[in-house]
VOLUMKE-919205 format. One line per field, with one value per residue (C-alpha): residue in one letter; x, y, z. Coordinates in steps of 0.05 Angstrom, whole numbers, plus 5000, padded with zeros to 4 digits. Example, Ala and Ser with C-alpha at 12.3 -4.5 7.8 and 13.67 -1.06 7.14 Angstrom:
2
res	A; S .
x	5246; 5273 .
y	4910; 4979 .
z	5156; 5143 .
This chain:
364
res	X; X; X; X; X; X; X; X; X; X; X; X; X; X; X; X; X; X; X; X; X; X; X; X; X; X; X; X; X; X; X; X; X; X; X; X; X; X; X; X; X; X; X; X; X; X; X; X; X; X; X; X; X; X; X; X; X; X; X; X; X; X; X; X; X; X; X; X; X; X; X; X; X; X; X; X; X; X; X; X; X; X; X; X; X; X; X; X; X; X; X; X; X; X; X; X; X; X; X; X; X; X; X; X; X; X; X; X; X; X; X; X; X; X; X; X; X; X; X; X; X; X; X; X; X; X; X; X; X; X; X; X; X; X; X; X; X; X; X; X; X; X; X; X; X; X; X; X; X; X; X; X; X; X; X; X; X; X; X; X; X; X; X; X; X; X; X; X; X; X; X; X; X; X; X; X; X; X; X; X; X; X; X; X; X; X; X; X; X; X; X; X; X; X; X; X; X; X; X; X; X; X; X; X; X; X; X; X; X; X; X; X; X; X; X; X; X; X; X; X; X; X; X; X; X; X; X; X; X; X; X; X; X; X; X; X; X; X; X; X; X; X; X; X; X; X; X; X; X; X; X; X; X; X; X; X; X; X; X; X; X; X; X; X; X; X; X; X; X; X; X; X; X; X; X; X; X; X; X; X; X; X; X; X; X; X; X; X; X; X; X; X; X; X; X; X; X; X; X; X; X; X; X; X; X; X; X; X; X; X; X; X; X; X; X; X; X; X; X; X; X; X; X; X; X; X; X; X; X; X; X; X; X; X; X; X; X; X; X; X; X; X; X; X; X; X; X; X; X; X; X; X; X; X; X; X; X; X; X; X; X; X; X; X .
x	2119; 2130; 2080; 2088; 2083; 2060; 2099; 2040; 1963; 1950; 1955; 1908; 1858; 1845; 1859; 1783; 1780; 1845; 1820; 1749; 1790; 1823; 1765; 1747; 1803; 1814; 1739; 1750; 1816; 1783; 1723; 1779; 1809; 1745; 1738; 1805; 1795; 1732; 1769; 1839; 1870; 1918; 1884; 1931; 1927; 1896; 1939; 2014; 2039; 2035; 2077; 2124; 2188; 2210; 2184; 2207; 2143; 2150; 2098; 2058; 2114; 2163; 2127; 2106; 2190; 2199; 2139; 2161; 2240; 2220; 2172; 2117; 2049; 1986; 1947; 1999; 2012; 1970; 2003; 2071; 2066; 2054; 2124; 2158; 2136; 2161; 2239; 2224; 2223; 2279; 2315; 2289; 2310; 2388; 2398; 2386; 2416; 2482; 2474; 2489; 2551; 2574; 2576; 2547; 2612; 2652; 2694; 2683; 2604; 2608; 2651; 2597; 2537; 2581; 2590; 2514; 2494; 2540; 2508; 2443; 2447; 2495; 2437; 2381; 2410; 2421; 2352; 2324; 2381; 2353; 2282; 2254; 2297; 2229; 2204; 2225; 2176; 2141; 2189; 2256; 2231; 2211; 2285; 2321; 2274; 2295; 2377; 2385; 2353; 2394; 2359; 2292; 2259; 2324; 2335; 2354; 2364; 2412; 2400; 2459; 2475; 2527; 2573; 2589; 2657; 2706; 2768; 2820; 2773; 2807; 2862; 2901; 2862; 2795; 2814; 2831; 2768; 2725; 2764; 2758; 2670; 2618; 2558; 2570; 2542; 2609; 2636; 2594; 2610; 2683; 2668; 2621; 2683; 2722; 2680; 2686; 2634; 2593; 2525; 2494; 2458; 2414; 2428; 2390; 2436; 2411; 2437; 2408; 2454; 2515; 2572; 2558; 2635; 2601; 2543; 2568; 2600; 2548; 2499; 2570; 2567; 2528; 2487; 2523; 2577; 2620; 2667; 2705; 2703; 2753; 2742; 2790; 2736; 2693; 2708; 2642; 2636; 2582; 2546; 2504; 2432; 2388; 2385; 2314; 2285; 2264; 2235; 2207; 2161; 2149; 2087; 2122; 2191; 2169; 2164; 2222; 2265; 2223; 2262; 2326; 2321; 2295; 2346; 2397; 2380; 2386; 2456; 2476; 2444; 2488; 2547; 2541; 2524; 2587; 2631; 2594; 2613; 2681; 2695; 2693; 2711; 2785; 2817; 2877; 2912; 2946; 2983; 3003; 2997; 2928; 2920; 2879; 2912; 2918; 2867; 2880; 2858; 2785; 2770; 2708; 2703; 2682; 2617; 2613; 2552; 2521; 2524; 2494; 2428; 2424; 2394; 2430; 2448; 2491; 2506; 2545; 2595; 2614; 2683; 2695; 2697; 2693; 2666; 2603; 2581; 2536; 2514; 2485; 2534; 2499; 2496; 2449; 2414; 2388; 2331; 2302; 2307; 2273; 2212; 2183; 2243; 2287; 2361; 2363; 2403; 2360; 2381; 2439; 2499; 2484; 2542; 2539; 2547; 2627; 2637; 2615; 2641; 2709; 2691; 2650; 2734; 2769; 2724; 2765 .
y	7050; 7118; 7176; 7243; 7313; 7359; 7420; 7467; 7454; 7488; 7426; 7388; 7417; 7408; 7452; 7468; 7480; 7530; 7575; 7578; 7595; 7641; 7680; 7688; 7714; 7759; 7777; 7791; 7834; 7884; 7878; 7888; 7947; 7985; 7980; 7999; 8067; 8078; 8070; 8085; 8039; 8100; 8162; 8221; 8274; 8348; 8399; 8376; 8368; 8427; 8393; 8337; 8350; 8278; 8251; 8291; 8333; 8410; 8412; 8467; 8471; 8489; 8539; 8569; 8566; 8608; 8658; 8668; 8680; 8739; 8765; 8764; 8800; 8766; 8803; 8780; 8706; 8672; 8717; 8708; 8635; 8625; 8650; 8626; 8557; 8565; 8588; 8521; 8477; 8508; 8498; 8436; 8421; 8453; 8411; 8349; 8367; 8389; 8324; 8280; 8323; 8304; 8385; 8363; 8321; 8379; 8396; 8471; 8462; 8410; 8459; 8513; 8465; 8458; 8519; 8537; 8480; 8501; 8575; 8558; 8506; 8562; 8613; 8568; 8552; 8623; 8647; 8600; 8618; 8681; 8675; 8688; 8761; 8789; 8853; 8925; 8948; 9026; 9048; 9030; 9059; 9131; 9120; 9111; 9165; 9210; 9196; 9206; 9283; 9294; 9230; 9249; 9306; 9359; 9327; 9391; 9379; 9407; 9435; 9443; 9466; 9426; 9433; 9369; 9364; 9310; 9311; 9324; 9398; 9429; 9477; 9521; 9578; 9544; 9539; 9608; 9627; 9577; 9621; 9688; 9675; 9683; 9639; 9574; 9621; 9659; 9596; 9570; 9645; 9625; 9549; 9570; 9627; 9575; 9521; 9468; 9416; 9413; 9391; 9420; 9385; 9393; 9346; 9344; 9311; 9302; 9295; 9227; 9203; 9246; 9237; 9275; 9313; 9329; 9347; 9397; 9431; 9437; 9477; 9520; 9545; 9601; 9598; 9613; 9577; 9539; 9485; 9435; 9361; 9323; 9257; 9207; 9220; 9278; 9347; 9376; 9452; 9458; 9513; 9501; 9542; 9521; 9493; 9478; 9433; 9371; 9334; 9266; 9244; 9186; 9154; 9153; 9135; 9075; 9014; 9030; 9046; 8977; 8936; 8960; 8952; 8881; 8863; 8899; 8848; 8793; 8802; 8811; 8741; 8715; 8746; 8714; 8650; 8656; 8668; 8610; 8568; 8591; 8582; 8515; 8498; 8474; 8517; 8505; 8549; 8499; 8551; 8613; 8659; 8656; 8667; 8729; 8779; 8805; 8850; 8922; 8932; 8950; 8929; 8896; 8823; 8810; 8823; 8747; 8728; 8805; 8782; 8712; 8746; 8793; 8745; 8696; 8766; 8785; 8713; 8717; 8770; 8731; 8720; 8802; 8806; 8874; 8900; 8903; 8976; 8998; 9054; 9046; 9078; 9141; 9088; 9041; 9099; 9122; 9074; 9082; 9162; 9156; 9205; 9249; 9291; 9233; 9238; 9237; 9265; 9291; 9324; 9312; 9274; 9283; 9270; 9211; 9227; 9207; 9258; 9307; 9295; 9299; 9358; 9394; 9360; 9409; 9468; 9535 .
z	5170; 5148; 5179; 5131; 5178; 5127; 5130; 5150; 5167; 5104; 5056; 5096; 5054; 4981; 4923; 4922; 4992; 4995; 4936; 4987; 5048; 5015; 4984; 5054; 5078; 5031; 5049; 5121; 5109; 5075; 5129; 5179; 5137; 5132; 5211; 5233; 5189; 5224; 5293; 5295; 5345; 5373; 5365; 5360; 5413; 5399; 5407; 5421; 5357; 5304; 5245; 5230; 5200; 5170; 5226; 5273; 5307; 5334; 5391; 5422; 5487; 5440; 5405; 5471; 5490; 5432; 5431; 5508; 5489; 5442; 5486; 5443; 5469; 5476; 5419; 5375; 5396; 5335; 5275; 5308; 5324; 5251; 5242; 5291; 5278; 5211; 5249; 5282; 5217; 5185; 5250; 5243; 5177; 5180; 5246; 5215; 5156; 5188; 5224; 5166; 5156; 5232; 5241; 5312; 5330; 5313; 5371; 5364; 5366; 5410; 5462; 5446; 5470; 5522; 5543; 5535; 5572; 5634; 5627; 5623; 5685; 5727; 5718; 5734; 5799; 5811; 5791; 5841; 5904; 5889; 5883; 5946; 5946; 5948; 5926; 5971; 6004; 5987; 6050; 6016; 5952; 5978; 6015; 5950; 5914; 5966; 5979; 5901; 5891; 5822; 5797; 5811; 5850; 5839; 5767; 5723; 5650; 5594; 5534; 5481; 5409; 5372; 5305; 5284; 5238; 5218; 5275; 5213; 5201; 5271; 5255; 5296; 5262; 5278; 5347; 5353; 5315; 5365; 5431; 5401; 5385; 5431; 5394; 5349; 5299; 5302; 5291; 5230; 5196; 5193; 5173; 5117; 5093; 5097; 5058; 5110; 5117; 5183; 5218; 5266; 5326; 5395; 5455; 5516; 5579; 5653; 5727; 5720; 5667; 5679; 5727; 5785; 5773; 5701; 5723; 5772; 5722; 5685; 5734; 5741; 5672; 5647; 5594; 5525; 5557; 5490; 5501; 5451; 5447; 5396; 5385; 5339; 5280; 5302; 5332; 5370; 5382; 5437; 5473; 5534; 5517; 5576; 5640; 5681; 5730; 5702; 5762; 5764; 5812; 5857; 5824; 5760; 5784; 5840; 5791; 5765; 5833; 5856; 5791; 5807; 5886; 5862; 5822; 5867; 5923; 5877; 5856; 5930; 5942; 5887; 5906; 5970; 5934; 5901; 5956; 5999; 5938; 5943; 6011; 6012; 5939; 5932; 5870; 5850; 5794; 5755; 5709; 5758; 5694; 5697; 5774; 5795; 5822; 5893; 5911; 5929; 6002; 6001; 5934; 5923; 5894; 5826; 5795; 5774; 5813; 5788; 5726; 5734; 5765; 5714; 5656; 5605; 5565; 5620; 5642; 5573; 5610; 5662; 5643; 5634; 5704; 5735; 5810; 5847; 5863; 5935; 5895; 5819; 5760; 5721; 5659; 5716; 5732; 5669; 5666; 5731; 5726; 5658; 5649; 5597; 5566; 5583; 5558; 5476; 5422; 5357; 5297; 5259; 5290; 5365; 5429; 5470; 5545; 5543; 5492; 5525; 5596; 5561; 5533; 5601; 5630; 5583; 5587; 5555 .
């Protein structure tokens, strides 16, 4: 005897009977339908995700990241979140974009990801060596206020006049004409008979952002003193017209002194980070060419570990080198002697401080 298995339990019912079931069905789908609109199965949550890009969401973390990178203020975080979410889909959108071109196998970006990964780990470790460096306290702060006089309360300040001319303008006649005068306006006389072009400028230097050397000279000169500065594209013609105190006081110079004995002790944690690491790494120079060299007796070791404390901008030096100082350079120095009347060039032109320590150098 043969027994049929229908192929499903479907045709156990009759054509009537299917076109019933299936009314019903189709009845409770849409029932079902209406319901799951009413409540989601998965709601999403509030507040993580501010768009999707193809899929791809941009949440409120990494908006935060990148409001916190550009060191945007809190009565501006809503305008310029709106913007920088904006930089986050276009990121968004090249990165995947380049992706379908393979640009992110390419061995030059994959060597910079690389690299950036490596920095970014190397300073994280180092930020957190050196976080408990703690702050100095108000004893070491009135110390370094008071060891450093020309930075603070015995800061005297500069005053100059400038002509400003192109380097190929100096003659021997001009620079007999520049030692015979006793004012710049002497000199602009003969410029002006002369018909060559020229700007005129005032600088205002410091003890606090001058080489001491430079600065000494300085307070030698008296006032009306000229001196000459050539450059490779510029010639300067100064005259020193003022010197006067310029003291800064303790209340307004402490944060600042605090910052730099902060971040002072942190790069001598590093450094010693660095040469714990080194002590009992084993390097070996596989190509002698590229071996350091010996260091001169005394010399200090490099400023590698200085430069990893001193944020990812300076973590991007690392590889320049250079020495550690005890004592901060007149360039370090600037900031934390920064008051009212602070160092600045105005009018047309202007000298950097370079400029015109070659120039104090070669005075006539």
């Amino acid at each position: 005897m043969n027994h049929h298995h229908p192929a499903s339990g479907w045709s156990l019912f009759s054509p009537a009977a299917q076109r019933v079931l299936c009314a019903v069905l189709i009845s409770a789908g849409v029932m079902l339908a209406g319901c799951n609109r009413d409540h989601p199965a998965a709601p999403a949550r509030p507040g993580q995700a501010l768009a999707s890009v193809n899929g791809a969401e941009i949440t409120v973390l990494q908006l935060n990241e990148e409001m916190q990178r550009a060191g945007v203020p809190a009565t501006q975080q809503e305008r310029a979140g709106k913007q920088l979410l904006q930089a986050l889909i276009d990121r968004t959108l090249l990165e995947k974009e380049a992706a379908t071109h393979n640009l992110d196998r390419d061995p030059k970006v994959m060597q910079a990801i690389a690299r950036a990964r490596s920095l970014i780990i190397a300073q994280a470790y180092v930020q957190q060596r050196t976080a408990d460096a703690g702050r100095p306290g108000q004893g070491e702060v009135e110390a370094y206020y008071n060891q450093h006089p020309q930075f603070f309360a015995g800061r005297r300040q500069f005053s100059m006049d400038q002509l400003i001319m192109p380097a190929s303008a100096v003659t021997p006649a001009l620079r007999a004409a520049f030692d015979r005068s006793a004012s710049l306006d002497d000199v602009a006389q003969f410029l002006d008979a002369r018909k060559v072009g020229y700007g005129r400028a005032q600088v205002t230097r410091s003890t606090a952002d001058l080489k001491p050397d430079v600065a000494a000279k300085l307070l030698s000169m008296p006032k009306g003193q000229l001196f000459f500065v050539q450059e490779e594209q510029r010639a300067l013609l100064t005259v020193l017209t003022e010197v006067r105190n310029a003291p800064v006081l303790l209340a307004i110079a402490a944060p600042q002194i605090t910052q730099f004995l902060a971040s002072r002790k942190s790069k001598e944690l590093a450094q010693a980070e660095i040469a714990r690491l080194r002590a009992t790494a084993r390097i070996a120079y596989l190509n002698q060419d590229y071996a350091p060299d010996r260091p001169a007796p005394g010399a200090k070791p490099a400023a590698v570990a200085a430069s990893l404390a001193g944020g990812q901008g300076a973590l991007a030096g690392v590889a320049t080198g250079g020495t550690a100082t005890a004592e901060p350079t007149s360039a370090e120095v600037t900031s934390v002697a920064a008051a009212p009347a602070a160092a600045a060039a105005t009018g047309e032109g202007g000298a950097d401080s370079a400029a015109l320590e070659r120039g104090v150098a070669g005075l006539r």
